[in-house]
Residue, then its C-alpha position, 0 to 999 in steps of 0.5 A: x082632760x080633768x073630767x077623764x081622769x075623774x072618771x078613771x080615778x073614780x072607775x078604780x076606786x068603785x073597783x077596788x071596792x067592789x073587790x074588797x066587799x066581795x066574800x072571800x067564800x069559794x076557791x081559793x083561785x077565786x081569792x087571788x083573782x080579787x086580789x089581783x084585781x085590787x092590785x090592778x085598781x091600785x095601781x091604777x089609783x097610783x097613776x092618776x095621783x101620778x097623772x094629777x100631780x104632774x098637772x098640778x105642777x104644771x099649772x102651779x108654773x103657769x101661775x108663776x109665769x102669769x105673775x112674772x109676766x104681770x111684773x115684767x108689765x108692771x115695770x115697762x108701766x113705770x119706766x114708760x111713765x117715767x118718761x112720759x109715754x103714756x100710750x106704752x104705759x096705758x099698754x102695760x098696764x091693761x097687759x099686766x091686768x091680763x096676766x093677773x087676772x089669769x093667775x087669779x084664775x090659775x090661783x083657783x085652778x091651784x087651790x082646786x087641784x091641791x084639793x083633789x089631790x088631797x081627797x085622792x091621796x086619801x083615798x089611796x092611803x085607805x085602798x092601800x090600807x084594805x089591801x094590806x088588810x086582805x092580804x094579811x087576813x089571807x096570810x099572804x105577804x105584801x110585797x113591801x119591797x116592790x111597793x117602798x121601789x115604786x114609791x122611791x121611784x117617784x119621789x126620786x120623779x118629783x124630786x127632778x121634776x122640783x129641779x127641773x122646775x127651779x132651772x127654767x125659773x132661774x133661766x126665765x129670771x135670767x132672760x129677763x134680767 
């Protein structure tokens, strides 16, 4: 799944900076047809940010159930031993080794994503950049208005997928009380 995205990511950057490269020399028809394109790439580039911050919220909650999960195991390890159960304590122990090694792996799995998300963003902001460059050299007008309503849009998004996020943590904790 990464992989596509990596492919589509990189497919609308190529794009877009193909279409900046390009003479603006020719019918003017010529001209908006680029500009059409780079906003289509754009846009594009704007989906995969959205498609990647949506898996890099989704693997940060596996990582935080990973260590709760690890937690929960620590803590029937000690009650177990408490009570001299040694079997129901080896158990918990080996599972809460399980849970930290996956949220090591989740951990990494974190890190990298935080940091294709940054190269992306980058990226992004400077597509973002040419383009208002290309239109103000052309004597067009950006569409500020429509672009401030989408990034609205999706800060309002993550902005309920954060409370979403910290309402199932709160129900987990809950269950688990």
């Amino acid at each position: 799944m990464l992989g596509d995205w990596k492919r589509a990511w990189r497919d609308a950057v190529e794009n877009f900076r193909r279409e900046l490269d390009a003479d603006d020399v020719g019918p003017e028809a010529a001209g908006d047809r680029r500009l059409a394109a780079m906003r289509r790439d754009l846009a594009a580039a704007r989906t995969e940010v959205r498609r990647l911050d949506q898996e890099l919220a989704r693997v940060r909650e596996q990582l935080e159930q990973e260590r709760q999960e690890e937690q929960n195991c620590r803590r029937r390890e000690g009650l177990a031993r408490q009570i001299a159960d040694e079997e129901t304590a080896r158990l918990a122990s080996e599972f809460a080794g399980r849970h930290a090694e996956r949220a090591a792996v989740l951990e990494r799995k974190v890190e990298v994503l935080a940091a294709e998300q940054a190269l992306r963003a980058r990226d992004l902001a400077e597509m973002e950049a040419a383009l208002r460059t290309r239109v103000a050299a052309r004597g067009l007008e950006l569409d500020e208005e429509r672009d401030d309503a989408e990034f609205r849009r999706l800060e309002q998004e993550a902005k309920e997928r954060a409370a979403a996020q910290r309402l199932e943590e709160l129900k987990r904790r809950m269950n688990h009380s």
